[in-house]
Every structure is written in C-alpha cells, then in structure tokens.
N, C-alpha and C positions, 0 to 999 in steps of 0.2 A: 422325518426328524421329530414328528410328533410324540415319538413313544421312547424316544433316546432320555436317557437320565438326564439329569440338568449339568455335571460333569460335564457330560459329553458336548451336550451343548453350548456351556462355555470355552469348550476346547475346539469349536467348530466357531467362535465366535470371532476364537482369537486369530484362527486362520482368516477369516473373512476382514478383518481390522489388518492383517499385513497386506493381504489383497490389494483393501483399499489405498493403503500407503505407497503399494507397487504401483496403485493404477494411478494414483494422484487424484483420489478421494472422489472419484466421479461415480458413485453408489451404484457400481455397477458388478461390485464380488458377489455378491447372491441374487437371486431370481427375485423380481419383486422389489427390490430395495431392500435396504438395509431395517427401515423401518419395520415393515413387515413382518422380518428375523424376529426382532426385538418384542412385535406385540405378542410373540408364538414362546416367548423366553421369561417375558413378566409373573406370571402365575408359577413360577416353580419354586418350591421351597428352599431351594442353596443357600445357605449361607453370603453366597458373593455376591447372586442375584439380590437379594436383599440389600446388601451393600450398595451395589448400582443401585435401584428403586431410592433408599435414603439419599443418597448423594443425587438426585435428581435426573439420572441420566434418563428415565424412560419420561420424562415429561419435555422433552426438547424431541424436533422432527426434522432427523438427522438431512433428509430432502430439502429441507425450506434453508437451512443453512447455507453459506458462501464457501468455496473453497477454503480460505483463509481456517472458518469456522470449524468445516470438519476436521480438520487437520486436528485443530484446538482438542476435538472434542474427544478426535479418537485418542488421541494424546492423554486426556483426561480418563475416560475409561480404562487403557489398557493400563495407567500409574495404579487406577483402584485396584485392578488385577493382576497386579503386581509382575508384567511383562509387559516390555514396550514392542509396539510397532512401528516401523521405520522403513525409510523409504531405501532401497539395496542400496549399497557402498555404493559410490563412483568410482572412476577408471582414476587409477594411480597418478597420472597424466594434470600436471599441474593446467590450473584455469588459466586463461590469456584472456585478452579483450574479441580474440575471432573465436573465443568455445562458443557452442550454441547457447541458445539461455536454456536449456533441457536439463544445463548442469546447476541450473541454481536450486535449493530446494523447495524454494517456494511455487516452482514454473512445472503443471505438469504438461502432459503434452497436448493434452486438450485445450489448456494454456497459450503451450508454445502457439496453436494453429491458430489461437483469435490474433494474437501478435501479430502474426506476418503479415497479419490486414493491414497493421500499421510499418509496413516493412522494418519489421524487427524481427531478425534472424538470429545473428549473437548480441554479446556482451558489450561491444564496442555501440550497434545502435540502439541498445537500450540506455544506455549512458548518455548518446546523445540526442533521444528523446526528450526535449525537451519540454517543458510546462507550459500550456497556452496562458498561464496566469497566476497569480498567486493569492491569497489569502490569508492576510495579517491577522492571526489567534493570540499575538506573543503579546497582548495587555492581561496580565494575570489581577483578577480584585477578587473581591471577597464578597458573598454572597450580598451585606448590607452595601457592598461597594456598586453594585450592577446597575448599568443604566438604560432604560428601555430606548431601544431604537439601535444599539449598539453591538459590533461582531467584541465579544470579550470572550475571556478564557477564568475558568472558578475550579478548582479542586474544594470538592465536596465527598462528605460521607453518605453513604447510599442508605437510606433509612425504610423506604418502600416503595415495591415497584409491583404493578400489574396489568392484564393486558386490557383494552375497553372498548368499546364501539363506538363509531361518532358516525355524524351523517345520517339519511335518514333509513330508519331501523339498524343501525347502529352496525352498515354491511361495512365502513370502513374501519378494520380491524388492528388499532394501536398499540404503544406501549405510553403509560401513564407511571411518573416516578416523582417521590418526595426526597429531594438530598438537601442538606445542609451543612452550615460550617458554625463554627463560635459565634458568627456575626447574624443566623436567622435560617430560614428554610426557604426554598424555591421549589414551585412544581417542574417538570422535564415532560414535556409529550414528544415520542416519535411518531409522525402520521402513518399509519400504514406500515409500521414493523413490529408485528406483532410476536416474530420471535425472539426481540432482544429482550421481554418479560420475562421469557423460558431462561434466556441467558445468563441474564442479570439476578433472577429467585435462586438457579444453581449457582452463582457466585456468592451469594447472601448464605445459601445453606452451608457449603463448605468454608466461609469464613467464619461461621456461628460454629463449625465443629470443631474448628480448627484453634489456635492460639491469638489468632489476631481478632475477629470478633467482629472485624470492621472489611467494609469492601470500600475505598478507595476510588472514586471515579477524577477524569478529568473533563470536564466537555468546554466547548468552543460554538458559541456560535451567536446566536442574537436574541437579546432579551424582547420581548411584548407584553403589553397587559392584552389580558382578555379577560373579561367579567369583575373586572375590577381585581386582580390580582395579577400578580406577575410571573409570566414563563417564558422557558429557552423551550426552545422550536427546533426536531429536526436536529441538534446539537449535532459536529464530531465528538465521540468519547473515546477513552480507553479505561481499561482496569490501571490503576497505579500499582505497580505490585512494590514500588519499593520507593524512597524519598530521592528521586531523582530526576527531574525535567529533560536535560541533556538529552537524555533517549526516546523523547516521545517523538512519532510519525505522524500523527494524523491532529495532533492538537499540542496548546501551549508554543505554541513557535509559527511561525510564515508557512503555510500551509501549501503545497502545490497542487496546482489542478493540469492535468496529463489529458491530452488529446484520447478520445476513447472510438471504441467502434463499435458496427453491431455486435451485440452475444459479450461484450465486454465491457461495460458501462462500469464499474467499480474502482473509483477512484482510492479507496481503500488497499485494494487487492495492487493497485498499480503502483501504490505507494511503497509498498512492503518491495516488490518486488523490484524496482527502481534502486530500495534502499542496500537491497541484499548486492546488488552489482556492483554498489559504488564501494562498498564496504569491501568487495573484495580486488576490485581493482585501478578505485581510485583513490579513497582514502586508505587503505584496509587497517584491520581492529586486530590484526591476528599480531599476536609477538613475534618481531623479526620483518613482517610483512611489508610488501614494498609499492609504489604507484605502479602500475603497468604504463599509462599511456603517458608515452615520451614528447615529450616537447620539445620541436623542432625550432621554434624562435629564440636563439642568443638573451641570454638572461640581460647583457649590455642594454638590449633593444628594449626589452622590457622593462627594465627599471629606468628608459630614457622617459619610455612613452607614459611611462604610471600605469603599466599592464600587469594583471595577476597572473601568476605561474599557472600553465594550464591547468593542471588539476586540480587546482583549487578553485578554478574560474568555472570550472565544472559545475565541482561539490558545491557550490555557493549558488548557481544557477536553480540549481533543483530543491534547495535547503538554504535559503540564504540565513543569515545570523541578522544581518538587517534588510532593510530595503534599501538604504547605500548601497551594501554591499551585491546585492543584486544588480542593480545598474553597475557597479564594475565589472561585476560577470558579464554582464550582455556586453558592454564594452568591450572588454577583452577578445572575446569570443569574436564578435563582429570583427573586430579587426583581424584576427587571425582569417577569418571566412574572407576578408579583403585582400588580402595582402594573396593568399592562396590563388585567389584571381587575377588580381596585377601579372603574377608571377607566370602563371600561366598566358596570358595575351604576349608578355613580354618575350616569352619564349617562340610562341607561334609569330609573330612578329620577326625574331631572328632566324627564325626556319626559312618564312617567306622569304623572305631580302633577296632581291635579282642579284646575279650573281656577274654581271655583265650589264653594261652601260647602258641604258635607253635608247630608243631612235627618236632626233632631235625634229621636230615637227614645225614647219616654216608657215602657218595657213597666211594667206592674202592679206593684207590693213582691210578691207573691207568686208570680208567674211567674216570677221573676227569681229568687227566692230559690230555690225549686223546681230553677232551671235551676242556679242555684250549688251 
C-alpha cells in the first residue's frame, strides 16, 4: 500500500472505517491496527489528508480509546470525508424486551460476550440490571460556588487542556485542564488518562474552526485543594453540545454505578448502553413508541399501596429524578419481587394439599407425655 496514490488510500481507509463499524470498532479491519494505517497515510499530500491532520485526527491513538470513543471518532473522521460509516441495518423484525442486546447499537459482540458474564443475554435483563449504588451529581454551582470536600456538578468553558507527568519521573501519564465560568477558573486533573488531552485539544480545535468558538464541558465530581489551589479530581464529564441538562448520562443528575466484571470495568460504556434499552423499551423517545414491559399488577393495587407503575419504577431505578424517587423505585420493585413469591408458595401449597383425610394417630398419655 505504500506506493498506492493518497486517493487510493483514502479509499481503502474508508473501507477499513465500515469494517470497523461492522466489527463494532475492535481495531481489528487492518493488519496492525488501525493506527499503524494512519502513521503510513500522514505524510501524503491530499488535500483530505491535510484536512484530517488539521482537524487533529492523527494526534489521538485510535487503540487507547474505549469503544464508546472509537465509534465517536470514526464517526468524526468519516463526517470530514464526507461518507459515513455505519453499522449494517438491522432485521426489519421489530425489538422486544427477549431481542438480544446484539441489536442495540451501542453493544458489539465483543460487548455482548463480556455481558453474559453478568448473565445479560437480552434486553429484558439488561433493563433489569440493576445499579449497585448511586451517585448524587444533580447540585449544579458555579465555579466561585464549589466547595472543597464536596461531590458537585459545574458547567464550564474549556479554556486549556494538556497531557503531564506526575509521580516520580513523571511515568504517570495525565490529562491537566484550565475551565471556567463568569464566576472564575478551576484546574481539572485526570490521573492517568492521558488520552482525554488528545480528546479534548480535538474538540478545542474543531470548535475554534467552527462557529461556536467555545467547547462546552459538564463534569461532576469532587473539589480538593492541593498546593494551595483548588481542583476537581478524576471528574465525570461530557461535551455539552447543546443548552440542555435533561439528556446528560454520566453527569448533572443521580449518577448510576452498574455491577461490572472482568474485561468490562466501564461504567461509562454501561451507562450508554443501559440508557439505549430503556429508551427503546421502557420509556421510548421514538414518535408513536410504546412501553414493552407489561405490568402484571392491577393498577387498583397499585394506587392502594402507593406503588409506581412498573415502567417507571424501572426508569427511576437506573436514573432516578430524585433520591425519593429512587426509594419508591426499590419499593415498588421489592414488592413486585414479594408478591411474585407469595404467589408462587401459595400455589405449591395448593398443589400439595392431600387430597384425602389423614390417618388419626392415638400414641399412649405416657409416651406422649415423655415426648413433651
């Protein structure tokens, strides 16, 4: 491929970016990684290439990335080159709560295999994978507002971010960032994630080319001094792409923490894809869309006892709006899980029932007394 035009090259690039979209981004469409491609693609004169290089894509390592990430990224590249890559259509075959999770887009199958660790097969027990815990982000203040020692949530402007060493000879390898709001500035360190500098310098660049000028962050997490100055630690963040809270996942709101397993540790990645099920069939977002999971307990029953309608005792479980509202979830839930049990004993119980009269047992006053 080394002696192929730079055309051609982009034309093999792009095949290799649907590849990855078919295979669900596990850098595994060309020999070497993806990386690799790209070092052998840098040095050519194209006009596109050029393009890519400005807009930063050969300065991120498409490997160190998270699923989530490459998705993002290839998504970003193939927009510069003006063809998207995309994961093939699904089966016309409407989703239910028993489809596998295979059919969400976020789940590839490499995905689906770390899941069944946590026996999640379909849709139905990813929904009721529940969260071992949660995490209150939903205090929003303002940079002068932040108070050390505290999990708080800040929308801030991304002013500069880069990667830095700490520890000794500086082998643990960060991301160091300056954001602010009207009310001051705060520094942001991530211990040991050194590509969300890559991430974050290509979101800086395309918003400096672009119309908005400004990159938008949210993070969540817990202020400290250190050297006499104040910073958030480790934060959750998102890009804000637009003036709206309501839709953020991982910050600004009750945060969930998802049981994980080996090879799957990404509470991020669990989040997304937790979010994408419920959205399609327990709350769904789609026009016309409807709950799938039916509720079996008499709405009477439920409005005697102060019980929330299943699907919402769901959705409120994994995302609650409060932490009230959480404890009516577990509520609810519990008691469904009870009653499912009653139900069941009370059944095996009518099974057993002799169907014919005992044999009447006469033992001795002295045996008996003996025995008492």
């Amino acid at each position: 491929m080394r002696n192929k035009p730079a055309a051609s090259k982009l034309e093999a690039l792009q095949k290799i970016l649907n590849l990855e979209a078919e295979t669900g981004f596990q850098d595994k469409a060309v020999s070497g990684g993806l990386d690799r491609f790209l070092e052998r693609l840098i040095s050519d004169p194209h006009p596109d290439v050029k393009k890519l290089s400005a807009n930063g894509i050969f300065n991120i390592s498409y490997r160190r990335l998270s699923d989530t990430r490459r998705k993002a990224w290839v998504g970003e590249i193939t927009r510069l080159m003006g063809s998207p890559a995309r994961k093939p259509e699904r089966t016309s075959a409407p989703v239910t709560p028993d489809s596998p999770i295979t059919e969400l887009r976020s789940v590839s199958r490499g995905t689906a295999a770390k899941l069944s660790r946590l026996s999640v097969s379909n849709l139905r027990d990813l929904i009721y994978l529940f969260p071992r815990r949660h995490l209150d982000y939903s205090l929003r203040r303002t940079v002068s507002q932040l108070v050390p020692g505290q999990e708080q949530t800040v929308v801030v402007s991304l002013w500069e971010v880069k990667e830095i060493g700490l520890g000794k000879g500086g082998r643990l390898r960060s991301t160091e960032a300056v954001v602010g709001d009207e009310t001051g500035n705060i520094y942001v360190i991530w211990f040991g994630q050194r590509y969300l500098a890559r991430t974050m310098q290509r979101a800086l660049l395309i918003a400096r080319e672009g119309t908005s000028k400004d990159v938008k962050l949210v993070l969540s997490g817990k202020v400290n001094i250190f050297n006499g100055r104040r910073q958030i630690e480790s934060p959750e963040w998102e890009i804000l792409q637009e003036d709206e809270m309501a839709s953020l996942v991982h910050t600004g709101r009750i945060v969930p923490i998802y049981p994980t397993t080996e090879g799957f540790q990404s509470q991020r990645t669990l989040r997304r894809i937790v979010r994408e099920a419920l959205d399609l069939i327990v709350n769904p977002v789609a026009p016309g869309g409807a709950a799938q999971i039916e509720d079996p307990l008499p709405a009477s029953i439920r409005n005697e006892r102060k019980l929330l309608p299943l699907n919402e005792a769901i959705s409120q479980l994994h995302y609650p709006d409060t932490l009230e509202q959480r404890e009516a979830a577990r509520r609810s839930l519990a008691f469904d899980e009870l009653l499912i049990l009653q139900l069941a004993m009370a059944r095996k119980r009518q099974e057993s029932s002799p169907v014919g009269e005992g044999v009447a047992l006469h033992p001795k006053p002295e045996i008996l007394s003996t025995f008492l």
